[in-house]
Structures are given as C-alpha cells and as structure tokens.
C-alpha positions as CSV (number, residue, x, y, z in Angstrom):
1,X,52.9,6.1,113.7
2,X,56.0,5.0,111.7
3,X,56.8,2.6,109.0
4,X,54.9,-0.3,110.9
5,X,51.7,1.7,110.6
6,X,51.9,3.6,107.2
7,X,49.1,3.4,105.0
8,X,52.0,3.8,102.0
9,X,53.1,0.4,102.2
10,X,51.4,-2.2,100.2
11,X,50.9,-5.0,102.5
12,X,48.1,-6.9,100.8
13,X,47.9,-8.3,97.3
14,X,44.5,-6.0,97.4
15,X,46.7,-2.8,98.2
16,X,48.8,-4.1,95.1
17,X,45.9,-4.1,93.0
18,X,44.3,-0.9,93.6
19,X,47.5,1.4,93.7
20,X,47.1,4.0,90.7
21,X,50.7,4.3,90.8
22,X,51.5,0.6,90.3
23,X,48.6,0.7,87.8
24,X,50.4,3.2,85.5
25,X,53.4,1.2,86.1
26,X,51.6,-2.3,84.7
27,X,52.3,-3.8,88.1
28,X,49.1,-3.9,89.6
29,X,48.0,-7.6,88.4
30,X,51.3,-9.1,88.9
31,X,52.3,-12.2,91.2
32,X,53.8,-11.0,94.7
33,X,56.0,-12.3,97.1
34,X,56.4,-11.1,100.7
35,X,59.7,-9.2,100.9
36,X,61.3,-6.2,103.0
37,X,63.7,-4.1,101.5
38,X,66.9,-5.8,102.0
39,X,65.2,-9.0,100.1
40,X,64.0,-6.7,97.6
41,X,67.6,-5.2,97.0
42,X,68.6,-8.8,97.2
43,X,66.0,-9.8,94.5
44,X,66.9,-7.1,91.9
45,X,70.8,-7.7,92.0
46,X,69.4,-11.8,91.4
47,X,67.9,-10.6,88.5
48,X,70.4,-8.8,86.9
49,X,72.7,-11.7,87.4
50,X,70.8,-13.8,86.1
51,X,70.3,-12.0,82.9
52,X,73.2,-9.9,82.5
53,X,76.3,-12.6,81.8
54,X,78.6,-9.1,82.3
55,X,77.3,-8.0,85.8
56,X,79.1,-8.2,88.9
57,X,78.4,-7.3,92.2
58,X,81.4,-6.8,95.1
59,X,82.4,-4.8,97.6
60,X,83.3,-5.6,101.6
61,X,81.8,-8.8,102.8
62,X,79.9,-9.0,100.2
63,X,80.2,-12.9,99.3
64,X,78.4,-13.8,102.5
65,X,75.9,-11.6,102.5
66,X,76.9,-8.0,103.9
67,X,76.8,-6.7,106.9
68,X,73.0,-6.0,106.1
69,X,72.1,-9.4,104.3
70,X,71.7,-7.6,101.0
71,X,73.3,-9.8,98.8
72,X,73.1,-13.3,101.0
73,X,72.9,-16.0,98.6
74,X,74.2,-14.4,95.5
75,X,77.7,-15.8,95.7
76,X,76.9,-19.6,96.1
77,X,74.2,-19.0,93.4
78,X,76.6,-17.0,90.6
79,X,79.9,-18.0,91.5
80,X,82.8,-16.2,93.6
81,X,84.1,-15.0,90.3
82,X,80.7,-12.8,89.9
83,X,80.1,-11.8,93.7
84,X,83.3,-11.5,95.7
85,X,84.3,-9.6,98.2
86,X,87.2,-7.0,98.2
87,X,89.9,-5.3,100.3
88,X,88.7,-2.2,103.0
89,X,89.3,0.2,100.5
90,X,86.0,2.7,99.0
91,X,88.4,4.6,96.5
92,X,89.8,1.1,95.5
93,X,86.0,-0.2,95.2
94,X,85.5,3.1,93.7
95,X,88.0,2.8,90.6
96,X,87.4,-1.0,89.9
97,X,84.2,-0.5,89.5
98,X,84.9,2.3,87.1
99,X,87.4,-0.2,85.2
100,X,85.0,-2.5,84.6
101,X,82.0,0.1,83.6
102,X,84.6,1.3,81.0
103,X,85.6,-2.2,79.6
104,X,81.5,-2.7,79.0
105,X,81.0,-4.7,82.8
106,X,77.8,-4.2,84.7
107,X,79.2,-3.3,87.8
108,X,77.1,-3.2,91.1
109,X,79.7,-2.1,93.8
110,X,78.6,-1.8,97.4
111,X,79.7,0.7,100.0
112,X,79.5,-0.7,103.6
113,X,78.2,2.7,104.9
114,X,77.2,5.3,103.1
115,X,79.5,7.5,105.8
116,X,82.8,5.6,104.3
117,X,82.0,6.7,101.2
118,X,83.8,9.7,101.0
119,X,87.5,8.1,100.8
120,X,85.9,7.1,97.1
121,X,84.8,10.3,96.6
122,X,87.3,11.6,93.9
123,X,87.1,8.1,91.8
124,X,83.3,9.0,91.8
125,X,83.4,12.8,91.0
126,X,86.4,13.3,89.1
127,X,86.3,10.1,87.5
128,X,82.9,8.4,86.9
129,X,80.7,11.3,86.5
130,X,83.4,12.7,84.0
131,X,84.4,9.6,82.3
132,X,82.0,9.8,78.8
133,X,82.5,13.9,79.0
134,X,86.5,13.8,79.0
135,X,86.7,11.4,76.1
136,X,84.2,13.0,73.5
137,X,81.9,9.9,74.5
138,X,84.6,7.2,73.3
139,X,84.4,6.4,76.8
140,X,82.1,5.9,79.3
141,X,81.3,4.3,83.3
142,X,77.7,4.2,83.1
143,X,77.5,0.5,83.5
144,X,78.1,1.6,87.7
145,X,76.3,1.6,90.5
146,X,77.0,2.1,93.5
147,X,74.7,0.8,96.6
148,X,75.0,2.1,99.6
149,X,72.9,2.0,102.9
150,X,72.7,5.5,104.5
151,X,70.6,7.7,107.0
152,X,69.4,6.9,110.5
153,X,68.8,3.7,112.5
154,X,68.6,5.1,115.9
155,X,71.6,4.3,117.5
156,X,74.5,4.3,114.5
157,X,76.2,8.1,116.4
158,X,78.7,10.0,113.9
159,X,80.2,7.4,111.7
160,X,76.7,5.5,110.9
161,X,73.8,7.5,110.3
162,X,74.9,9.7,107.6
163,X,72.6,10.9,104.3
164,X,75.6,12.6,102.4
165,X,73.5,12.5,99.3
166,X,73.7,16.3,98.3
167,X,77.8,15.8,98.0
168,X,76.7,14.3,94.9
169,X,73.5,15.6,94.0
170,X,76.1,18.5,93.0
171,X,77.6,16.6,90.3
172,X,77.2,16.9,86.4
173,X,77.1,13.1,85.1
174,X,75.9,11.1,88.1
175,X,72.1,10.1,89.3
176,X,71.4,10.3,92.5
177,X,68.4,7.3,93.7
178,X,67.2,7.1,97.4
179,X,63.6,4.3,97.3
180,X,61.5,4.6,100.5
181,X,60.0,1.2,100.1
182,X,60.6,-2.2,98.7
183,X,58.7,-2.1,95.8
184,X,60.3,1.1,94.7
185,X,63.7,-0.1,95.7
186,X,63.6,-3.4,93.7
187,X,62.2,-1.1,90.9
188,X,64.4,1.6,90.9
189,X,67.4,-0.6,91.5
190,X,67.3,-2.5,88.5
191,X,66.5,1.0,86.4
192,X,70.0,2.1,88.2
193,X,71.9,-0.7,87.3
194,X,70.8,-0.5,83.8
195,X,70.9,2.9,83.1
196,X,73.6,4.1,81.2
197,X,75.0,6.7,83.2
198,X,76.6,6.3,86.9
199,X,74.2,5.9,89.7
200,X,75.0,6.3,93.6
201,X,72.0,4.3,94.7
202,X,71.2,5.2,98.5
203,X,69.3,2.8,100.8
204,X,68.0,3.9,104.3
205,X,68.8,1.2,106.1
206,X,66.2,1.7,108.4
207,X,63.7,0.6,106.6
208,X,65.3,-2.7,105.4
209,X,63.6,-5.2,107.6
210,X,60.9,-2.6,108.9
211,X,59.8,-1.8,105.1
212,X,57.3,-4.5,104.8
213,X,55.3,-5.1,101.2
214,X,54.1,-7.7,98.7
215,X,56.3,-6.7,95.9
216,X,56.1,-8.2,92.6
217,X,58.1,-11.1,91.1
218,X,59.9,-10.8,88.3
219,X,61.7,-8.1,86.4
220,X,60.3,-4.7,86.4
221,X,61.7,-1.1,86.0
222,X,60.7,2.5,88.0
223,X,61.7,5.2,85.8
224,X,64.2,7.5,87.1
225,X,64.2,11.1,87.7
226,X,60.3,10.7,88.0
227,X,58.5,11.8,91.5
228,X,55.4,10.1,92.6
229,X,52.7,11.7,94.1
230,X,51.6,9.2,97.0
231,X,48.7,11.4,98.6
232,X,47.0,14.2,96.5
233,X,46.1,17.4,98.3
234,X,44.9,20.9,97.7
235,X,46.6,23.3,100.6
236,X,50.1,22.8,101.1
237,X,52.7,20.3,98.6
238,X,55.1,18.5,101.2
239,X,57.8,16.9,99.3
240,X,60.6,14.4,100.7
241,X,62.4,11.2,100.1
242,X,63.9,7.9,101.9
243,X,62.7,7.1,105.5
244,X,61.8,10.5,105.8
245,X,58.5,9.8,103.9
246,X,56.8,8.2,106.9
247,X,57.7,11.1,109.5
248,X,55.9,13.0,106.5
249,X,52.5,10.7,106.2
250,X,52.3,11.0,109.8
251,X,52.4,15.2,110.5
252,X,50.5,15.0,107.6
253,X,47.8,12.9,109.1
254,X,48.0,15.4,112.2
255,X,48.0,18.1,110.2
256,X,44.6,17.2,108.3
257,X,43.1,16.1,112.2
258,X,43.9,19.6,113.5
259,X,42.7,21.5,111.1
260,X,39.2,20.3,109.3
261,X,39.2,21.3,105.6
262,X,42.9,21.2,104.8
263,X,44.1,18.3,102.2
264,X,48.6,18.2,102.0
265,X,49.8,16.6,98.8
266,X,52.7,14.5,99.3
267,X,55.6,14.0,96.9
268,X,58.2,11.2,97.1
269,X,61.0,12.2,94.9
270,X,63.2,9.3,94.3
271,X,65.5,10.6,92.4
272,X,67.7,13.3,93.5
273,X,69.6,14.3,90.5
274,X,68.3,14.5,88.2
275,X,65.6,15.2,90.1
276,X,61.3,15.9,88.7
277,X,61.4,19.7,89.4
278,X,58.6,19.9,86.9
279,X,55.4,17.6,89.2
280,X,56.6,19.5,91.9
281,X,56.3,22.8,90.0
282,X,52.8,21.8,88.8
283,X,51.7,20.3,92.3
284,X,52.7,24.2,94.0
285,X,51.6,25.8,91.3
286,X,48.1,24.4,93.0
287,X,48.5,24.0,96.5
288,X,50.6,28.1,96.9
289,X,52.6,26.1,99.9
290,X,55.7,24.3,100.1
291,X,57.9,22.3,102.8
292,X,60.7,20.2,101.8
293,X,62.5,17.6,104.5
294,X,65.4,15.3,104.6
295,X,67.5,14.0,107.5
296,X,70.9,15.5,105.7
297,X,72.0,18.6,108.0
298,X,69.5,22.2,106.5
299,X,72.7,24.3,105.8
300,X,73.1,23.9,102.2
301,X,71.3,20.3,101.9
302,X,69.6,19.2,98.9
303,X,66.1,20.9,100.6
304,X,67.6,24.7,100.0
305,X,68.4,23.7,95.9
306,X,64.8,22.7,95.7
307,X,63.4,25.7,97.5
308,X,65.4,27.4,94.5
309,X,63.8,26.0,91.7
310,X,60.2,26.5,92.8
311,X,60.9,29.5,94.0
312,X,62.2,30.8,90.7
313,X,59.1,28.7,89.1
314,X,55.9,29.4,91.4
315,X,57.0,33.0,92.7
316,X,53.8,34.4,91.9
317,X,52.0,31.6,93.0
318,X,53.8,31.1,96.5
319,X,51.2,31.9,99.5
320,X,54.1,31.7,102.3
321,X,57.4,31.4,102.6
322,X,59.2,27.8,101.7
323,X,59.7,25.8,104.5
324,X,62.5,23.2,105.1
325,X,62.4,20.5,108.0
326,X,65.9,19.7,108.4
327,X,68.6,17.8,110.4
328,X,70.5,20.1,112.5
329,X,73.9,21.6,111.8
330,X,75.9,19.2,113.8
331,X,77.6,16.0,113.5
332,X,74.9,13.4,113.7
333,X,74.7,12.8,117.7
334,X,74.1,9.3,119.7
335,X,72.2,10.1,122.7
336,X,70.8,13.0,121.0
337,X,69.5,11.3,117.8
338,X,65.9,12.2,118.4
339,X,66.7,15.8,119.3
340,X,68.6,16.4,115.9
341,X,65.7,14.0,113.4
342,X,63.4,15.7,111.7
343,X,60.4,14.0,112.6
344,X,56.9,14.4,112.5
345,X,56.3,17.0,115.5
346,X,58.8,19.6,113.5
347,X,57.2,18.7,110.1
348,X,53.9,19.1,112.0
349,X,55.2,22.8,112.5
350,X,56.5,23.9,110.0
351,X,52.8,22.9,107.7
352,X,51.4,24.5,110.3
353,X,53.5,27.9,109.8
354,X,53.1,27.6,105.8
355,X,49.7,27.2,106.5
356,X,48.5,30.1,108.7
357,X,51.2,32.8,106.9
C-alpha cells in the first residue's frame, strides 16, 4: 500500500508509453529520465531559467539548495544575481515577488513551509490576486508563483504538516496547483510559472523523494484547471488531490476486493481554483456517488465547496448523500498524526457508506 506500491506512478519507460493521459498530452514517446519530485521541481525551475532571461527564483536558503533540495544547483548554474536567497520574512518574500511580477519579472518565490505562509498572506490576497483588477489591467502580478511544500510527512506536529490551501482557494485572481506526482509536478509547474495570472503552487513534501517516475526531458506543459481521470469506474466518483491520491488508489483497491462488481472512478484534480467542476459533474452524473478527501481539517475545507457544486449540478442524479474524508478539526497533532490522516481505512468507509445508501 502507499506511494512505493501505486500502480499510478509511471516507473517504466513502458508505463510512459501506454498512459492515455500522457498520450493526449504528446508525452508518451518522449525521452525520460529517472526523477522524484523534488528533481522534477528542480528540473522545471532549470528550464525556465534557462529560457526565460527575466526569471528569478528566491526565497530562504534557497541558493544552496533549500531545506528540501528543490533548487540545489540552480545558483552555481544561473548566477547569485538570479537565485538568491533572502531575509526570514514571507510578507517580505511575498511583496518582492509582487514588485518584480509588476515590472514584467518572472518571479518564482519559495515559501519554506507552506505553514509560514500566512505572515504573506495580505501581500498575496490583498495585493497579488487584486493587482491587474485595481488598476483597470494597467497593472498586473501574474508573472508569480509561489512554491511551497505543504501537507503531512509523518512527524512535522503543528507548525509542519499543514495543507492551508482552501485560505486561498477563496480568492478571486489567484490559481491554486497541488501535483501528486513528478511528472505532473514538473508539468504543472512550468504551466504555473508561465501563466499569467498568480499561482500558489503547493507541493506535498511527502512525496518528494518517495514519488518515484520516469518523467520526460525537456520542456512540457499540464494545463491548468484541468482534472484527470486516473482510474475509470462506473459506481461511485472519488475525487482528491496531492498525497492524498494514494490513500485513495488503495481503499479503492479494497473497495473493488470487497465487493465483486463495483468499479470507483478516481479523479485527481490538480488544480484547486480554478478548479474542473465540469469532469467531475459529468463523471457523477454517471457513477450517482460522490466522496471527496483532503488532509486540510473537514470544517469548511475545500471538500464542502466541491460537495456544493455537484450537488447543485447532479441533484437529481445523486444516489446517496456526498461524502467527505477529512482531517479532523484540530491542530495537526504529533503523536497523533495517524489518528487525525485521512487514510485509506476511513476512505474505505465512507465508499462503503455511499455505496450501500
């Protein structure tokens, strides 16, 4: 079980090759490299440096590599003028990066935890996400992104383990990005940083050395605000994104052992906001079921604004009550990590309770 197991990793240059999705995407015959995620991250921000004389990247410790490895390499390649590090300060990271969007930079600012990110908060809200609205479009910040590792790793407690992605999912102006792989992330990265609107790109951290996959060289684009169905099914549409995808395969896989017959068709968002309502629509539409799960706490996460939509969409359609597989409504605990995940065995549940309504 887990990420070392999934079948939704493309370990092989054969798994490449016969993926549908990396078919539509023209990706299927490329040349691969080996990579995890963080070498993925660390590929896509070479590429854009590489070809973009107006990007920079920054943020704490950054110039030797991060605290994660993300961007190892990049300063002795590009220069200390292009990846440099800055002072501890998220709404100062925040705003310079806004400067230079605004004065026609790329700028690729990183965030050291995604649970530090709220100090930057009003630079990103009040000011990124508004910056092309206040100014009748004479302006604009939508050469930013900002990178930042989020979610669980097992033993980060309060201050490290955070997925605070529905704080922004909330915002008019911003895209919201969270990849679940390294293929996607390299992908979707590059279609952040070149999108011409603000991005808050998160990355599970979790999965950057255990996300394992050949991932192909070169420059290449995922669009945004586009879900991808990784498993079709005909029963019950479980949708999710991140690290949670794998605790999702695998109550899947239980599900579909337990009871003979029943297919689940598994959605990986991507992107949050704006997110692809509409495959998820069509996909309940068939399947009359619905559970949504993310780590972020249930009480008015980014799972209950989903349940929302469909509900409003697929009413008629709806065989059971919409179910959401949650973190719990506490501060994310230590010792009692595994107690507040939502992880296969709850996921397992609540199919299970969509199904037999």
């Amino acid at each position: 079980m887990g990420v070392s197991n999934s079948q939704l990793l493309h370990r092989t240059v054969a798994a490449v090759q016969r993926s549908s999705n990396l078919k539509t995407l023209g990706l299927s015959e490329h040349e691969t490299q080996k990579m995890n995620m963080c070498q993925a991250i660390n590929d896509a921000m070479r590429i854009v440096l590489a070809t973009d004389e107006t990007a920079v990247v920054f943020g704490e410790d950054v110039a030797f590599g991060g605290v994660f490895r993300c961007t190892v390499g990049l300063s002795d390649e590009f220069g200390r003028e292009r990846v440099f590090n800055t002072p501890l300060t998220e709404q100062g990271i925040a705003g310079f990066g806004i400067g230079l969007a605004s004065m026609g930079q790329t700028a690729v600012a990183e965030i050291q935890f995604a649970d530090y990110v709220f100090p930057a908060f009003d630079q990103i809200v009040n000011e990124a996400a508004k910056f092309r609205y206040r100014s009748g479009g004479e302006f604009n910040a939508g050469g930013l992104t900002i990178r930042t590792p989020c979610s669980a790793v097992g033993h980060g407690g309060h201050y490290h383990s955070q997925s605070p992605e529905a704080f922004f999912a909330h915002v008019p102006g911003l895209r919201v990005v969270m990849p679940r792989s390294p293929i996607q992330a390299k992908g979707l990265l590059l279609a952040a940083i070149r999108d011409q609107n603000p991005v808050v790109f998160f990355e599970p951290k979790i999965l950057y050395r255990s996300a394992v996959e050949q991932v192909p060289v070169g420059d290449y684009t995922i669009p945004l605000s586009q879900a991808e169905i990784l498993k079709p099914g005909d029963n019950v549409t479980v949708v999710g994104y991140g690290a949670q995808i794998y605790a999702l395969e695998n109550a899947i896989q239980m599900i579909e052992r337990d009871f003979p017959g029943v297919s689940c068709e598994l959605i990986d968002l991507q992107t949050i906001l704006p997110y692809d309502a509409e495959t998820v629509a069509r996909s309940v539409n068939k399947t009359g079921r619905l559970v949504v799960a993310h780590e972020a706490p249930r009480t008015q996460g980014f799972a209950a604004e989903l349940a929302a939509e469909i509900q409003e969409r697929c009413f008629l359609r709806l065989e059971s009550p919409i179910e959401r597989v949650c973190g719990l409504f506490v501060p994310h605990p230590l010792v009692f990590e595994r107690f507040y995940m939502p992880c296969a065995v709850r996921t397992y549940e609540a199919i299970k309770r969509s199904l037999t309504f």
